[in-house]
C-alpha positions as CSV (number, residue, x, y, z in Angstrom):
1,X,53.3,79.3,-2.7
2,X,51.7,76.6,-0.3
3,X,53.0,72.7,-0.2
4,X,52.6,69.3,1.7
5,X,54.7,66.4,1.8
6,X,53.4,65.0,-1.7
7,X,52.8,68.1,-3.7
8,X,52.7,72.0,-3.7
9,X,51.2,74.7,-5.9
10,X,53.4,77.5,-7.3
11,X,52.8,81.3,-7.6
12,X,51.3,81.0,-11.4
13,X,49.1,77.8,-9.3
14,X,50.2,75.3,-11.2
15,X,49.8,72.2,-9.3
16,X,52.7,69.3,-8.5
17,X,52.8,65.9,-7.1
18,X,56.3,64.7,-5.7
19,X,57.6,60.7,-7.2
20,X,60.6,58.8,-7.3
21,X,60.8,60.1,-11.0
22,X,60.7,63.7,-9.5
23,X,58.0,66.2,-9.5
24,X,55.3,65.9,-11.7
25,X,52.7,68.2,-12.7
26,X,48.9,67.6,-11.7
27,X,47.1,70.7,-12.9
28,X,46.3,74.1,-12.7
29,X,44.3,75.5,-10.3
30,X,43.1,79.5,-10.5
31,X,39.7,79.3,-8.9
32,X,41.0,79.5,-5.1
33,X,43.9,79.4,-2.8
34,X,46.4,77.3,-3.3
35,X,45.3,75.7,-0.2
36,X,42.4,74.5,-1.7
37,X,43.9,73.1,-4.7
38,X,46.0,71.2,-2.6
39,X,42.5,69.2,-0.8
40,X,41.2,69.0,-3.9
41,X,43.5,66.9,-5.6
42,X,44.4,65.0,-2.3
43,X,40.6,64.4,-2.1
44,X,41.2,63.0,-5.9
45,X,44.2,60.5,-4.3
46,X,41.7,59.5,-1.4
47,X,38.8,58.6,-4.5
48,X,42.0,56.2,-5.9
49,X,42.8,54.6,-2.6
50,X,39.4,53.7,-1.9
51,X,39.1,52.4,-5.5
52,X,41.9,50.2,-5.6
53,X,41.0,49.0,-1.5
54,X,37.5,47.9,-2.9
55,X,39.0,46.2,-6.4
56,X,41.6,44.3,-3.6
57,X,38.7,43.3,-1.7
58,X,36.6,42.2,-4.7
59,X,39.8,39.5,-6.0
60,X,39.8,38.6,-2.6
61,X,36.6,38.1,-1.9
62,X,34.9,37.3,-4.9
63,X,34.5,35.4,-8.5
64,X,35.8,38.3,-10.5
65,X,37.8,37.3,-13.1
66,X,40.9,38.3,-13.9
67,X,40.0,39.8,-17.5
68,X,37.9,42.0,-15.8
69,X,40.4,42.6,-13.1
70,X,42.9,43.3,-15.0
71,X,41.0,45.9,-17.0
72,X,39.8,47.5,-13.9
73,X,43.8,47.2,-13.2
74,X,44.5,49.5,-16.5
75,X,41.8,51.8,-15.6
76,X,43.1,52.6,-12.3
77,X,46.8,52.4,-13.6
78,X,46.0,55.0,-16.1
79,X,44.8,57.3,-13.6
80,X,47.8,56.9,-11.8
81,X,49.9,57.7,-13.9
82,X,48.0,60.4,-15.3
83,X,49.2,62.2,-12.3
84,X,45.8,63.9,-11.5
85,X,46.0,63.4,-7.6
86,X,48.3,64.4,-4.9
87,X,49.4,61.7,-2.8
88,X,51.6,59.0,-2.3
89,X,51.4,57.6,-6.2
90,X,54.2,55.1,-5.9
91,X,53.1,53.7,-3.2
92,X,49.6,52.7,-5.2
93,X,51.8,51.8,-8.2
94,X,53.0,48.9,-5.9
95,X,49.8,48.1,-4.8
96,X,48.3,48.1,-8.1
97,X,51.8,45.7,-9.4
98,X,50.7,43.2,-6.3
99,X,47.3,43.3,-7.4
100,X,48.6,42.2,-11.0
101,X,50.6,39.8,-9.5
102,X,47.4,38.5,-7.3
103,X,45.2,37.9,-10.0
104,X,48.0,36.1,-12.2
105,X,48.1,34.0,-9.3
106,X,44.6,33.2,-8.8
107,X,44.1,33.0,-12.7
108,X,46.7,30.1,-12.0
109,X,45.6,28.5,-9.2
110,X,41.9,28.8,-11.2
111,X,43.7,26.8,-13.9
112,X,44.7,24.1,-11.9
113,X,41.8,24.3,-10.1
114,X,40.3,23.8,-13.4
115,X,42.7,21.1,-14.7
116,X,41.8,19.2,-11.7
117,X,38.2,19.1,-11.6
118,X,38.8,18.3,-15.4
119,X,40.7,15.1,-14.2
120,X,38.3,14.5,-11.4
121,X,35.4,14.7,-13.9
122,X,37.0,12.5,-16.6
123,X,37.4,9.6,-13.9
124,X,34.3,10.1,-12.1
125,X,32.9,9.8,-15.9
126,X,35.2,6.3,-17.1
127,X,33.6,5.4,-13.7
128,X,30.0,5.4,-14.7
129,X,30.7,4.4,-17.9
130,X,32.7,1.5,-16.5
131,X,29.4,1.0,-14.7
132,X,26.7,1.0,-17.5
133,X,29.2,-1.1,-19.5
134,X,28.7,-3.8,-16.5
135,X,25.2,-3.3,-15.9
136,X,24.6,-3.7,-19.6
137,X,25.2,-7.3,-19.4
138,X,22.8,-7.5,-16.1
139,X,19.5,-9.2,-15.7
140,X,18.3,-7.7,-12.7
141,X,16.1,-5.1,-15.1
142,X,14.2,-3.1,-12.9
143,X,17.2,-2.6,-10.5
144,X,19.8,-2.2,-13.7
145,X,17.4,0.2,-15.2
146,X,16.9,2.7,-12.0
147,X,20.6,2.3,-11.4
148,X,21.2,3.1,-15.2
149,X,18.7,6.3,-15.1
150,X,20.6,7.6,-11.8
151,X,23.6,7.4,-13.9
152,X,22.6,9.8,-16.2
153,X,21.3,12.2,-13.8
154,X,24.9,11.6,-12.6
155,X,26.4,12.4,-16.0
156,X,24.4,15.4,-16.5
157,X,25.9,17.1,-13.3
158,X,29.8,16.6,-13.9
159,X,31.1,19.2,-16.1
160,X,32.0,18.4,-19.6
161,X,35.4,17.8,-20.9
162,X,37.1,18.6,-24.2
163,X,35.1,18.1,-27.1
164,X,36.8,14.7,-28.1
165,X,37.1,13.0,-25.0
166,X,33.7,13.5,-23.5
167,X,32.2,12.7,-27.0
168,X,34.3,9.4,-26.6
169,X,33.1,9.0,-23.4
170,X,29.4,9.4,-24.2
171,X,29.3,7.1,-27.0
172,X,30.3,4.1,-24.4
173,X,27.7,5.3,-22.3
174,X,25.0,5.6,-24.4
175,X,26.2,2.3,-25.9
176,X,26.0,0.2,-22.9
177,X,22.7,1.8,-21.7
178,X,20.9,0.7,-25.5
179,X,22.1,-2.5,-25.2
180,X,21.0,-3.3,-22.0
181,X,17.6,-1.6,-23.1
182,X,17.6,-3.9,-26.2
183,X,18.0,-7.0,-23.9
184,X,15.9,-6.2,-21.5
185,X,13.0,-5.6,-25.0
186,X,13.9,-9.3,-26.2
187,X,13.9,-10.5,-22.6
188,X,10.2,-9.1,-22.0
189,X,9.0,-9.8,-25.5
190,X,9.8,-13.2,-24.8
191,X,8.1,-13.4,-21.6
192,X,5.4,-12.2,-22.9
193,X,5.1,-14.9,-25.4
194,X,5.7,-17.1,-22.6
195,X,3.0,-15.8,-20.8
196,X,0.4,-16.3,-23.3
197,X,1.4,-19.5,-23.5
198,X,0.8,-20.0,-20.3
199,X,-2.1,-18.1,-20.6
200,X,-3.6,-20.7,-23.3
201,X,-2.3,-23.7,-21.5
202,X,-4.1,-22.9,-18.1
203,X,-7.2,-22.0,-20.0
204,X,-7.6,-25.7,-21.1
205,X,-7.0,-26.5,-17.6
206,X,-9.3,-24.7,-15.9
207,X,-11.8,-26.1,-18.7
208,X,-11.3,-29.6,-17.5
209,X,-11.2,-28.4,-14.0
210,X,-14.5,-26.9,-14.1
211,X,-16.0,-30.3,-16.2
212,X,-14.4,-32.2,-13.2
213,X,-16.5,-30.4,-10.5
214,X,-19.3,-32.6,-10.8
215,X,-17.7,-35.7,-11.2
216,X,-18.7,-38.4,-8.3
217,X,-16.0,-40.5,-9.4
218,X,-14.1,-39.6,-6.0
219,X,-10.9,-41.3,-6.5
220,X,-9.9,-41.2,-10.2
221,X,-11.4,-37.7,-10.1
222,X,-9.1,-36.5,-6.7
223,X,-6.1,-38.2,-8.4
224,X,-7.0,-36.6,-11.9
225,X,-6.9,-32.8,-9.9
226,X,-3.6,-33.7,-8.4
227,X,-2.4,-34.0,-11.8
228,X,-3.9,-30.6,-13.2
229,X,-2.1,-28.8,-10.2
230,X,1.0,-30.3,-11.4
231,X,0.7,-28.7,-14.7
232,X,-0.6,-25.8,-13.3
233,X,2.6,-25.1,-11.7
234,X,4.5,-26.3,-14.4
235,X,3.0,-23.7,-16.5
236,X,4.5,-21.0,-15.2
237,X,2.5,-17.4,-14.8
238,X,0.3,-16.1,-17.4
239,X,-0.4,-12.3,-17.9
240,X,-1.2,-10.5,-14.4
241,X,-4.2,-9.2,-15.7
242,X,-5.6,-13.0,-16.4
243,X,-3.7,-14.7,-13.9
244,X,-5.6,-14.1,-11.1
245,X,-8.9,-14.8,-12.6
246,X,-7.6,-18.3,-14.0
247,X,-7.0,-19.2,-10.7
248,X,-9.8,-18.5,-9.2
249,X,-11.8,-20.4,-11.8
250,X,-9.2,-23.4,-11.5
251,X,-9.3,-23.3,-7.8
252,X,-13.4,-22.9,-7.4
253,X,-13.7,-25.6,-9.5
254,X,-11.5,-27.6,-7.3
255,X,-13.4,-26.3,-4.1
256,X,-16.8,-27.6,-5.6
257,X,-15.4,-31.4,-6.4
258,X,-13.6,-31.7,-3.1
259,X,-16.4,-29.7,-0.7
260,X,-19.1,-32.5,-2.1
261,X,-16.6,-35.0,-1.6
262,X,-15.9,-34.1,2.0
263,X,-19.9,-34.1,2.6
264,X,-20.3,-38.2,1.1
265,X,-16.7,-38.9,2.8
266,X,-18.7,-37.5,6.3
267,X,-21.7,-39.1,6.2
268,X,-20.0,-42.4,5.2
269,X,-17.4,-42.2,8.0
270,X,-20.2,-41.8,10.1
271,X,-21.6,-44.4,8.7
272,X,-18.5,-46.6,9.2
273,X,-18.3,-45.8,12.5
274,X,-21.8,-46.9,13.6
275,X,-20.8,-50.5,11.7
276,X,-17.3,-50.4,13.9
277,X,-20.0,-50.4,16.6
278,X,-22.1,-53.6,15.8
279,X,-19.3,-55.8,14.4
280,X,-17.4,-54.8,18.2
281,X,-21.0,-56.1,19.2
282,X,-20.7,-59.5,16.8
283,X,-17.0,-60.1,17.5
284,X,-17.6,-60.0,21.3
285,X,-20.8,-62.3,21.1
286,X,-18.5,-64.5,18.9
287,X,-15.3,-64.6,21.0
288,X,-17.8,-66.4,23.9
289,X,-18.1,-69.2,21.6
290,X,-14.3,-70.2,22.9
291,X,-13.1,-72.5,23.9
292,X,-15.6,-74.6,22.3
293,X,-17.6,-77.1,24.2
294,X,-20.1,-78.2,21.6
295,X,-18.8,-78.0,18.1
296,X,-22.1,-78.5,16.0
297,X,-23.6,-75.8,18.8
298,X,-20.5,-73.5,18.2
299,X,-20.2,-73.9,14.2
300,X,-24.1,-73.2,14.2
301,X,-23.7,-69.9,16.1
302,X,-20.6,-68.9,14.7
303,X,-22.5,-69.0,10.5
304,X,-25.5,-67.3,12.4
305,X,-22.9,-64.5,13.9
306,X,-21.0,-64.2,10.3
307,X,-24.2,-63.9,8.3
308,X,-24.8,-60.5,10.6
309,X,-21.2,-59.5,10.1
310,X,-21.6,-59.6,6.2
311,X,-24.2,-57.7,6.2
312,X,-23.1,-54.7,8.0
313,X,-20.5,-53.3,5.7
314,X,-17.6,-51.6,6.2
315,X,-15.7,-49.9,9.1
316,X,-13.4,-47.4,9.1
317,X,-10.1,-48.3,7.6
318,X,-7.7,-48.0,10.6
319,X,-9.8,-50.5,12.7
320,X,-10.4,-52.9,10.0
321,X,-7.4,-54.6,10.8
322,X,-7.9,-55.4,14.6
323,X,-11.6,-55.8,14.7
324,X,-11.8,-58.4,11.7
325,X,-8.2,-60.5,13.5
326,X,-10.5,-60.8,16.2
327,X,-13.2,-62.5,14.3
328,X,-10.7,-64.8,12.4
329,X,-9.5,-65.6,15.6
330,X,-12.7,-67.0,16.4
331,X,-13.2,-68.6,13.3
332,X,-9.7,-70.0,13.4
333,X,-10.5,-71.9,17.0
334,X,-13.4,-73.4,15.9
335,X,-11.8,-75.0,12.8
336,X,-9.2,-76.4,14.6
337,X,-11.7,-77.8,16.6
338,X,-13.5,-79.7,13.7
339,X,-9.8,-80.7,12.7
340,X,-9.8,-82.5,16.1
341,X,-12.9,-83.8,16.2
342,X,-12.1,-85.5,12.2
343,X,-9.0,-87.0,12.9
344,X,-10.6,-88.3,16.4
345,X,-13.3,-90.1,14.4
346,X,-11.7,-91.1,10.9
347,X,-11.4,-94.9,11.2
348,X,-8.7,-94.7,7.8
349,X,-6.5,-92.1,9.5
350,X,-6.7,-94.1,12.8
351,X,-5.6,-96.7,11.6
352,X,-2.8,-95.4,9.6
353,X,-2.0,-94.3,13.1
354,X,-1.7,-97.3,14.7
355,X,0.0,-99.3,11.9
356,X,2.9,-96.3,12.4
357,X,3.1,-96.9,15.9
358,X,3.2,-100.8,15.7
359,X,6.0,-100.4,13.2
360,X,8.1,-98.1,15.5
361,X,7.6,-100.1,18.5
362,X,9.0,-103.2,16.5
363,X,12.0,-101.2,15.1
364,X,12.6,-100.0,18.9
365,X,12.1,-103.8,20.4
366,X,14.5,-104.9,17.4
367,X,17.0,-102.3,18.1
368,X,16.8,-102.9,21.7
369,X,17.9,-106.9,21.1
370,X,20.8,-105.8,19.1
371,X,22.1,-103.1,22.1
372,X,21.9,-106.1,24.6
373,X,23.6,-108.8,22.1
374,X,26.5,-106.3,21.5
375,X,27.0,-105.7,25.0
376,X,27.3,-109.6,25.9
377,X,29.7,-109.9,23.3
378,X,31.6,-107.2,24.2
379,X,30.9,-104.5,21.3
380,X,30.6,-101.2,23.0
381,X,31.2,-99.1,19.9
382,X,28.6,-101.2,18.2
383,X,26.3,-100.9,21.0
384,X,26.7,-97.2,21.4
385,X,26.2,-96.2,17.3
386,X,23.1,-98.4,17.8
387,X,21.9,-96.7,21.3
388,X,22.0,-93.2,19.4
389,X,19.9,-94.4,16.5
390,X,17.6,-96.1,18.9
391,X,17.0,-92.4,20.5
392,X,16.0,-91.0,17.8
393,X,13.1,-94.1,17.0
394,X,12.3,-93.9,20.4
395,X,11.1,-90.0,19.3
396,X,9.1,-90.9,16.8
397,X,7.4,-93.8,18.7
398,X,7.1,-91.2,21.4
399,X,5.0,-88.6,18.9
400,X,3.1,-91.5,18.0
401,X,1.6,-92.5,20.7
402,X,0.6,-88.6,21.5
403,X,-1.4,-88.6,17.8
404,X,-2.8,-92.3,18.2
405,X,-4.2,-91.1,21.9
406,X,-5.6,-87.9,19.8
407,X,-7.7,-90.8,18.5
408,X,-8.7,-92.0,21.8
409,X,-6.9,-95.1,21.1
């Protein structure tokens, strides 16, 4: 009989394996010595070992999951306990109980794991739906809808949840993201419209812009374009596919009026200025009329000078002002001169001018008595009141005197 520490053979070589439960009976071996029965079936309990090693590794280390675990648990239990090995069965009994207890464990922790992404997946999805639901209301379209499409995409890669809640959940989403799409439809439907109706309306502009182009009516014309450009801009934007071609029309048309306008307004600033420069000729020829010596000399220059001035035209408008004060200047001096000169020889108004001046010197020589004769008699008060209105006729007689000499009296 031959035996090791977990089994032995007996003389009829039958074959046992030692347990707690007592000895248990692996097989029968007649095909060699008992020796080699022995390796064989510890070869057997080496096979188990390195089956159960490589299933502890594989919960360990992998995804397996624990239905298929457990049923390569029952295969390798069976075989156990089947006794067909000589070794240390008990001792991968307990392994085989841990690795039970392992994959319970993990299949628990999986659930969790589960029950959490569940959770983490329901809010993540209330939170784009919570989203869309905003954005629906948005008017920022192309910004809404590329944020709304990234929201799907988002959807799509967040695991779904029971039946009822993530068909709840979708209907919100797919809710908010039609109505926004239905808003932004009207929205662009009726920007179209408006855009053909701006469209129509610029087309009759540019049609009165283009019959302007010719116009020579400089001023009326310039003001009329001012106005088109108003409504232009009041229009608002037509089609893209028109709108630049509108304005180009509108703008050429434009371009034409105000190029030939810039071409006459050249040529008759140019003009202007070459008038500036004779009338600064007349004015200065004028101004050495002054001051007038010979009136009938001066007045006869002075037509001859204007005539010339007349007949020049305009200057440009910023030295109208100063060039044409100068010549009124001149034209001022000399008809204060022929003022002079009238009331020097009008007999009528020299005479009028005398007759005042007797009349005041009377009042003065009156008033002049009456100081005196209140003095002598002792009227001070009297004679004062009377001194103070004798000042003021003494003024007059004063200014008088100064016109009557104007006379050469």
């Amino acid at each position: 009989m031959s035996s090791d520490p977990w089994g032995r053979v007996d003389e009829t070589g039958t074959v046992y394996v030692r347990t707690a439960d007592g000895e248990q009976v692996v097989g029968s071996w007649q095909a060699g010595t008992p020796e080699e029965a022995l390796a064989y079936f510890e070869r057997k309990y080496e096979g188990l070992v390195v089956e159960i090693g490589l299933l502890e590794r594989r919960v360990k280390t992998t995804d397996l999951s624990a239905k298929d675990a457990m049923a390569a648990i029952g295969h390798l239990r069976q075989q156990v306990d089947e006794h067909h090995a000589v070794g240390d069965l008990d001792a991968l009994r307990k392994r085989l109980d841990q690795l039970v207890a392992d994959v319970e464990a993990r299949r628990e922790e999986r659930k969790a794991q589960k029950a959490r992404q569940s959770d983490e997946a329901r809010q993540a999805k209330e939170k784009l739906v919570a989203e869309a639901e905003e954005l629906a209301a948005s008017e920022q379209w192309r910004a809404a809808g590329e944020r709304l499409r990234a929201l799907v995409d988002s959807w799509k890669s967040l695991p779904r949840l029971d039946r009822k809640s993530d068909d709840e959940l979708w209907h919100r989403f797919s809710h908010a993201r039609s109505a926004f799409s239905k808003r932004r439809k009207a929205h662009f439907a009726s920007l179209d419209a408006q855009r053909e109706e701006a469209r129509k309306t610029k087309e009759r502009l540019v049609a009165e812009a283009e019959a302007l182009s010719g116009s020579t009516d400089w001023g009326p014309t310039a003001a009329r374009y001012r106005e088109l450009m108003a409504d232009w801009k009041a229009a608002g934007r037509a089609q893209r596919e028109h709108e630049d071609d509108l304005w180009n029309r509108f703008r050429g048309a434009q371009d034409i009026f105000f190029q030939a306008r810039s071409e006459v307004f050249a040529e008759r600033d140019a003009e202007q200025r070459e008038n500036l420069t004779l009338k600064e000729e007349l004015v200065a020829e004028a101004e050495k009329l002054l001051p007038v010596q010979d009136l009938k000399a001066a007045r006869a220059a002075f037509r001859s000078i204007n005539e010339r001035w007349e007949a020049i035209g305009h200057v440009p408008r910023d030295a109208r002002p100063k060039i044409e004060g100068r010549m009124h200047a001149v034209e001022r001096a000399i008809q204060e001169s022929e003022e002079a000169e009238w009331r020097r020889t009008n007999p009528e108004a020299r005479a009028r001018a005398a007759g005042l001046t007797g009349q005041l010197q009377d009042a003065v020589d009156k008033l002049q008595k009456q100081i005196d004769a209140a003095r002598a008699a002792g009227n001070d008060a009297k004679a004062d009141k009377l001194a103070r209105e004798l000042e003021g006729r003494q003024a007059l007689l004063d200014q008088a005197l100064k016109g009557l000499e104007e006379f050469g009296g």
